[in-house]
SELO-346297 format. One record per residue (C-alpha): residue in one letter; y, x, z. Coordinates in Angstrom, 3 decimals. Each point is the difference from the previous one (the first is absolute). Layout:
SELO-346297
SITE;residuo;c2;c1;c3
SITE;A;Y;X;Z
...
***
This chain:
SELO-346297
SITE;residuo;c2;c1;c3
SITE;X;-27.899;8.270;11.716
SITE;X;0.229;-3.121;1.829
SITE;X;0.962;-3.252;-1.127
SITE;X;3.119;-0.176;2.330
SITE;X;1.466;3.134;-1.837
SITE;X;-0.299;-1.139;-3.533
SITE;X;1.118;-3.493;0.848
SITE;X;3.079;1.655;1.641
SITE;X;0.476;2.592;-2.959
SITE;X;0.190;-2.532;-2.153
SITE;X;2.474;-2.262;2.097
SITE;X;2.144;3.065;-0.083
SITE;X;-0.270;0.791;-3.828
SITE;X;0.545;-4.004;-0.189
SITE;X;3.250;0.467;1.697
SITE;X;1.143;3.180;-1.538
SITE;X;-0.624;-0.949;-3.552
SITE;X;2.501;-3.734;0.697
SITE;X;2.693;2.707;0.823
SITE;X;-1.394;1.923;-2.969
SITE;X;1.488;-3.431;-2.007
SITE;X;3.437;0.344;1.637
SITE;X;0.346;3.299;-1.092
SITE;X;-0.993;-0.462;-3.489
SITE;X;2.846;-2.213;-0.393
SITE;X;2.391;2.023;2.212
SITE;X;-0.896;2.754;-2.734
SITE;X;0.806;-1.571;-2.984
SITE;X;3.523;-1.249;1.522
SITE;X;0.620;3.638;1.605
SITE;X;-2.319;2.490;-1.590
SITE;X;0.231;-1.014;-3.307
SITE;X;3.762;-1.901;-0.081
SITE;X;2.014;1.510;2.984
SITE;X;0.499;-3.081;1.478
SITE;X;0.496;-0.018;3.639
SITE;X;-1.927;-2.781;1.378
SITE;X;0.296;-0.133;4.275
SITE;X;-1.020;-3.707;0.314
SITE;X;-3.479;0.477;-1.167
SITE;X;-1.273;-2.092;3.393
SITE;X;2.180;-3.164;-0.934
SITE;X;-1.936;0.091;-3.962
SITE;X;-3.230;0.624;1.699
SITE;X;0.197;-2.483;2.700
SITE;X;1.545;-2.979;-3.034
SITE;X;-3.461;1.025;-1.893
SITE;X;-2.117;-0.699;3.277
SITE;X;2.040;-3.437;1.012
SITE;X;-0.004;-1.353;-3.644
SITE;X;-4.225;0.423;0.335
SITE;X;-0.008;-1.173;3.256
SITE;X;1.406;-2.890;-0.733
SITE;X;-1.885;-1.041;-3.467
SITE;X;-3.924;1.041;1.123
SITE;X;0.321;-1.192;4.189
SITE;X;-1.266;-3.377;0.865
SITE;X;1.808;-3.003;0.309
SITE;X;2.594;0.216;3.373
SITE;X;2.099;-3.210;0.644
SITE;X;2.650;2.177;2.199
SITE;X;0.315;2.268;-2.599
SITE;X;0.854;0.161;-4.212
SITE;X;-2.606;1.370;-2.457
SITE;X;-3.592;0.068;1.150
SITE;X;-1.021;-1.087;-3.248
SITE;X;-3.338;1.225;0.031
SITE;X;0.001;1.805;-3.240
SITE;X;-2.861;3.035;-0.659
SITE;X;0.802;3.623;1.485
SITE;X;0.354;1.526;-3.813
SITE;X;2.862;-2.474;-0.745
SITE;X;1.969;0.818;3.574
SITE;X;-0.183;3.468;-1.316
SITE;X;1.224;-0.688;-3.759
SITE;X;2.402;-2.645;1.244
SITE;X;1.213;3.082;2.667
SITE;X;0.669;2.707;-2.350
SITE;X;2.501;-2.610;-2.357
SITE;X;1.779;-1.382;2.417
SITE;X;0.933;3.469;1.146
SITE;X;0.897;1.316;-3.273
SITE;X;1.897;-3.021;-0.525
SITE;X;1.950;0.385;2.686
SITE;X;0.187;3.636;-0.371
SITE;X;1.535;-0.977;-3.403
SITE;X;2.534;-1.868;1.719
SITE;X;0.943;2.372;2.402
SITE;X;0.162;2.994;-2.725
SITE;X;2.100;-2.281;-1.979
SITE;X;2.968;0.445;2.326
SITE;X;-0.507;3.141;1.546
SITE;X;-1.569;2.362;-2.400
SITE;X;3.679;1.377;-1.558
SITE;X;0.267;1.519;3.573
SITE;X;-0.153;3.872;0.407
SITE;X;-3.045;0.649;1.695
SITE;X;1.126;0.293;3.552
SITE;X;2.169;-3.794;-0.305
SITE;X;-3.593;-1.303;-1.416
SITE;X;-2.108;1.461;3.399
SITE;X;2.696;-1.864;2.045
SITE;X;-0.367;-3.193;-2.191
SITE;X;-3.731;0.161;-0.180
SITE;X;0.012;0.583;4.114
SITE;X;1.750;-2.711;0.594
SITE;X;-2.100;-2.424;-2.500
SITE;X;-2.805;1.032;2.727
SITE;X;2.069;-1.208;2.775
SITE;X;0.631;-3.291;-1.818
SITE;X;-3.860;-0.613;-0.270
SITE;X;-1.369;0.977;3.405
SITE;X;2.515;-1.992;0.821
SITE;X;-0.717;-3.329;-1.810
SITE;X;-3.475;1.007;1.314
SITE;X;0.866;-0.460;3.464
SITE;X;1.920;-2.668;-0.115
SITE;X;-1.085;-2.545;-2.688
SITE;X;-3.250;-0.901;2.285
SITE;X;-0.559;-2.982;-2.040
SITE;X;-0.710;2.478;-2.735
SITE;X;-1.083;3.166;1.468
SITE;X;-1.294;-1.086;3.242
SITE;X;2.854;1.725;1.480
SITE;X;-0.696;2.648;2.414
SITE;X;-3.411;-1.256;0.410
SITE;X;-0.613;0.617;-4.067
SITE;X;-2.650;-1.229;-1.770
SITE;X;-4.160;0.000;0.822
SITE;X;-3.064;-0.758;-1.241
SITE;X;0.609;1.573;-3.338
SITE;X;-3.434;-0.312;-2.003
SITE;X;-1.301;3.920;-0.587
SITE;X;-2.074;0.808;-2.704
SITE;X;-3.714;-0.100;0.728
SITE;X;0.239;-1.681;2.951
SITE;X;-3.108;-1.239;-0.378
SITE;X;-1.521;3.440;0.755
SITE;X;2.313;0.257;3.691
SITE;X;-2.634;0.348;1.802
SITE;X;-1.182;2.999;-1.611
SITE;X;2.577;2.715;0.446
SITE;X;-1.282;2.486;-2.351
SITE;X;-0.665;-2.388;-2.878
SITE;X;3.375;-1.536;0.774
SITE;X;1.990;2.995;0.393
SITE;X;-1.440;1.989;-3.148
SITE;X;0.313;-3.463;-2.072
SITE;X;3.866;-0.162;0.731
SITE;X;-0.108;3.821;-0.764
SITE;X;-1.578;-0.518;-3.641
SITE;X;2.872;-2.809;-0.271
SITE;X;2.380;2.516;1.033
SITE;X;-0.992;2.714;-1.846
SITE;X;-0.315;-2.163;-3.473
SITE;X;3.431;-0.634;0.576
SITE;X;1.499;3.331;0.381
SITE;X;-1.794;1.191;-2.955
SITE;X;1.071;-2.846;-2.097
SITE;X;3.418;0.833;0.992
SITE;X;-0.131;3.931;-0.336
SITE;X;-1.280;-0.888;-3.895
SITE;X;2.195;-2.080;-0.689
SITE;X;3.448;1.782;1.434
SITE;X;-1.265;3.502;-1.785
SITE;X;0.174;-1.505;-3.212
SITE;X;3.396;-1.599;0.902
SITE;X;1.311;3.579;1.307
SITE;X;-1.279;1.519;-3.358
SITE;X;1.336;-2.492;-2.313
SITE;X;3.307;-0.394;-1.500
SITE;X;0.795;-2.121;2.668
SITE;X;-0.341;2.500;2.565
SITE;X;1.348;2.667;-1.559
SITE;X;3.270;-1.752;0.058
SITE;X;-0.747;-0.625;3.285
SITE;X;0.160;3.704;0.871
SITE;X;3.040;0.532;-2.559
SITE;X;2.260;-2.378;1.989
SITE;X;-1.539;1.474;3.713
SITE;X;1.517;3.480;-1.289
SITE;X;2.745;-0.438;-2.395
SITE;X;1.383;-3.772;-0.533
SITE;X;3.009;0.949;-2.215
SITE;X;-2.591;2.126;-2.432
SITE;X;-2.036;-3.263;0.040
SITE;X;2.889;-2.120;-0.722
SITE;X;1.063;2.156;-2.834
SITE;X;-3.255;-0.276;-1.589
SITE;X;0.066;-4.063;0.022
SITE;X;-2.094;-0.846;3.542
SITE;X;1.702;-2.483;2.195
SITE;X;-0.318;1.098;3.173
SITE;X;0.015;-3.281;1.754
SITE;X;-2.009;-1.348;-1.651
SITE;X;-2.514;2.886;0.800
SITE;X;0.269;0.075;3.677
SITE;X;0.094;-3.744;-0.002
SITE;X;-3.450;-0.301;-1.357
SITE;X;-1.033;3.215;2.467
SITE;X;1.166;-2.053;2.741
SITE;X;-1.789;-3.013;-0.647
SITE;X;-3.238;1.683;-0.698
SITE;X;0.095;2.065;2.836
SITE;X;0.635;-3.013;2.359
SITE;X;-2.541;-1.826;-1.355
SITE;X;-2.175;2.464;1.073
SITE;X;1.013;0.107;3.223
SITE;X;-0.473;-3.307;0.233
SITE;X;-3.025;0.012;-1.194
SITE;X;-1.402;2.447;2.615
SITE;X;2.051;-2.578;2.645
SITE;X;-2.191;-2.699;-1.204
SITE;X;-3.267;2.307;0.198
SITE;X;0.738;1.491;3.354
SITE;X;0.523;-3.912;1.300
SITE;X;-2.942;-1.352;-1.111
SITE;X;-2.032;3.408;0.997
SITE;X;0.979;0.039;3.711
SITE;X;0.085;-4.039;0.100
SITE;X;3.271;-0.520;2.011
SITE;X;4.249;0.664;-0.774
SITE;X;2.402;0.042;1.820
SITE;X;3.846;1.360;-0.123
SITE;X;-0.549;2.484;2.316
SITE;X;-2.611;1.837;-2.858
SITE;X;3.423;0.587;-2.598
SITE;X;2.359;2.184;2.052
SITE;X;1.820;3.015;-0.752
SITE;X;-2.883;2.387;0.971
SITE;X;-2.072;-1.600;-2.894
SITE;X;2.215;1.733;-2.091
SITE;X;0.391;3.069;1.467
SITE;X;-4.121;0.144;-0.250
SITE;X;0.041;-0.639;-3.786
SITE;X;2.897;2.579;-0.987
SITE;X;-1.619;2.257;2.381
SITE;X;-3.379;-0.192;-2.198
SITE;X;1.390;0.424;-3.199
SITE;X;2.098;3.097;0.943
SITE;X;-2.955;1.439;1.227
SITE;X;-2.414;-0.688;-2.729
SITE;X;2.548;0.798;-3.173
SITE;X;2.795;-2.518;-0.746
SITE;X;-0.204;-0.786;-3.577
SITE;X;-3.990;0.544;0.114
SITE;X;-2.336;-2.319;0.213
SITE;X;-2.729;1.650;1.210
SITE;X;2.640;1.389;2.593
SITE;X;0.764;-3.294;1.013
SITE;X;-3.478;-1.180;0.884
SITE;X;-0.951;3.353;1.474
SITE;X;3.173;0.196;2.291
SITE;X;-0.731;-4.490;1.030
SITE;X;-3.567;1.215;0.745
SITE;X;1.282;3.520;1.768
SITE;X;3.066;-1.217;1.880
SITE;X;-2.364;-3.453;1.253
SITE;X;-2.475;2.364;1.314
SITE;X;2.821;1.873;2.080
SITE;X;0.916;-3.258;1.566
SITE;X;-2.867;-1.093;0.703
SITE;X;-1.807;2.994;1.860
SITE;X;3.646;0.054;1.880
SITE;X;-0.545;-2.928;0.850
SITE;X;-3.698;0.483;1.691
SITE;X;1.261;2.810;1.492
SITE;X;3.316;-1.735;2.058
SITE;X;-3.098;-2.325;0.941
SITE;X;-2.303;2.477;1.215
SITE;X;2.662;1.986;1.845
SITE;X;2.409;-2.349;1.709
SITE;X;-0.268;-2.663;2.435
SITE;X;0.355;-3.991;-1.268
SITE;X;3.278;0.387;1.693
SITE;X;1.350;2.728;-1.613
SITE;X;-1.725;-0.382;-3.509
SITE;X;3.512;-2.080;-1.676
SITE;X;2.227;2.654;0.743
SITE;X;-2.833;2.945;-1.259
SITE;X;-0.146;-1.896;-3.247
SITE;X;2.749;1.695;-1.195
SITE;X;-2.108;3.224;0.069
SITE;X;-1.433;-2.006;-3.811
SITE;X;3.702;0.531;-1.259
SITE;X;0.530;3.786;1.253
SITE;X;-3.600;0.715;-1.896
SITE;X;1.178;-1.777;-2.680
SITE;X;3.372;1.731;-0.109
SITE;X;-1.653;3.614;0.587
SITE;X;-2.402;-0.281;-2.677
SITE;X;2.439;-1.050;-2.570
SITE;X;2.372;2.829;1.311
SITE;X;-3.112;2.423;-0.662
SITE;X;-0.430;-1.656;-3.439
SITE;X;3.732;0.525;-0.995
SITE;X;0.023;3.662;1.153
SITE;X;-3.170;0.889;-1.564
SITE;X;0.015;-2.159;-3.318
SITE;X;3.393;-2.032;-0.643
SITE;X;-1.241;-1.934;-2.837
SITE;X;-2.628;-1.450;2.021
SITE;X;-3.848;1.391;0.296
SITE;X;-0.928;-0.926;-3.655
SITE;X;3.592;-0.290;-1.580
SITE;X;1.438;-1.571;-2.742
SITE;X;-1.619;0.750;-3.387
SITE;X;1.929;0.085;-3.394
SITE;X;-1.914;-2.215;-2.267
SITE;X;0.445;0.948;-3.469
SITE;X;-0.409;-2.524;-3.020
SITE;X;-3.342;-0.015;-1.418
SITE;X;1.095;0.596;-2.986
SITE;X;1.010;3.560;0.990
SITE;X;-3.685;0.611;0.861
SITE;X;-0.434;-2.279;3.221
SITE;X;1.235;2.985;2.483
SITE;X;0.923;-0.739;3.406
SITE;X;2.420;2.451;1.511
SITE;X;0.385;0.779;3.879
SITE;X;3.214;0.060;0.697
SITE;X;0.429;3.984;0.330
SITE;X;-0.611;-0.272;-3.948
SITE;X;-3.599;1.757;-0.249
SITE;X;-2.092;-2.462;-1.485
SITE;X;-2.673;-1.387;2.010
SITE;X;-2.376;-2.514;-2.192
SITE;X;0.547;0.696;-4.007
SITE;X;-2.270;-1.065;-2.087
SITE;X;-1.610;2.850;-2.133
SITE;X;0.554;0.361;-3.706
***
């Protein structure tokens, strides 16, 4: 196996497992809440500017560059999204589910937006560069660089995949999952609902935003043109595929749905001319659209599904979501 093929398989997994991060959080404000969440690019790219700004060196035509190390861009990311992600859920999280996508859409709007056009900021149009990467030291070895920012990658997800199973199996997220499928039985038992999604919301954004700030500092370069619509559509497009409300699901559909777009992508290369190679590139949204059609038909929960976690207490059991159990503990 050649070194060119491992350093590019692990530049893909790179890649797939930052979109792996998004949809982590995506799940725990959908999948496990049933909130409806279509502005995921405008929380990703706030994650990405925020660690732009605090790790990039100093720029006289431009705020921020405050030189700070990569680990604190990425912490300082992920609050600053969940705080504003608090803010935002604060006023629109009473809406029914279809007011909130319209809401949430149009928070996106607002920060590509203020991307653009606060250049003294942003950069404006011509974004940010010369974001500091992680091992950069190692550049000029592409396979020690690309599997280093892998092993970063990877630590991450599987800090994150611990940590968010525990919340979906404790009390927390069982009330979670209470509210998702019947608020007023949740209400009558004492859980404010608000409240709830509220925290939901902020903890999924800050997600996001952390995988904004990680994506940033992993390709080295932002700009407003990397948070549009289609970011979105990418995201909910890997967590329907994988198993909303599963987090396995969620990083096998990032890592599936990633790999669709990419070999489209090599193949509108490969087959059309330079010329004609802009308008082809929709071909990556019919494959994407076709395989998720072929997901709904043949499993509509998603190819892993949501599993019913059951309190430990009751023996640990974790129920698919046809009701056979599928990991009980023996007596």
């Amino acid at each position: 196996m050649s070194v060119e093929l491992v350093s590019y398989g692990a530049f893909f997994l790179t890649m797939a497992l930052t979109y792996a991060i998004i949809c982590l959080g995506l799940n725990v404000q959908w999948g496990q809440t049933g909130l409806f969440n279509v502005g995921i690019a405008g929380f990703v790219a706030v994650g990405a500017y925020v660690s732009a700004l605090l790790t990039t060196p100093d720029d006289p035509n431009r705020f921020g560059g405050f030189g700070l190390p990569i680990f604190v861009g990425w912490i300082g990311g992920a609050l600053a999204t969940g705080l504003v992600s608090f803010l935002i859920g604060a006023l629109t999280i009473r809406l029914r589910a279809d007011y909130l996508a319209i809401a949430t859409f149009g928070v996106a709007v607002v920060v590509q937006l203020a991307a653009l056009n606060l250049e003294p900021i942003t950069g404006g149009p011509f974004g940010i560069g010369f974001i500091p990467r992680p091992f950069a030291d190692y550049a000029g070895d592409p396979l020690v660089f690309s599997l280093a920012n892998l092993g970063i990658l990877v630590a991450i997800v599987l800090v994150l995949y611990v940590v968010l199973e525990r919340l979906a199996r404790s009390p927390w997220g069982r009330v979670l999952r209470a509210i998702r499928e019947d608020e007023q039985a949740a209400l009558a038992l004492g859980k404010s609902a608000v409240k709830f999604r509220l925290q939901a919301f902020a903890i999924g954004g800050g997600i996001m935003g952390l995988a904004g700030a990680v994506q940033a500092h992993f390709i080295g370069f932002i700009a407003p043109d990397n948070y549009v619509p289609m970011l979105t559509f990418q995201v909910w497009a890997m967590l329907i595929v994988g198993g909303s409300g599963n987090n396995k699901g969620a990083i096998l559909g990032a890592v599936l749905v990633w790999g669709i777009w990419a070999m489209s992508a090599g193949a509108v290369s490969e087959l059309f001319s330079p010329g004609q190679q802009a308008r082809a590139a929709a071909l990556q949204i019919v494959m994407i659209g076709v395989a998720l059609c072929a997901i709904l038909l043949l499993r509509p929960r998603g190819i892993l599904g949501e599993e019913r976690v059951v309190s430990r207490h009751l023996g640990g059991a974790r129920l698919p979501t046809d009701g056979k159990t599928s990991d009980a503990k023996s007596s």
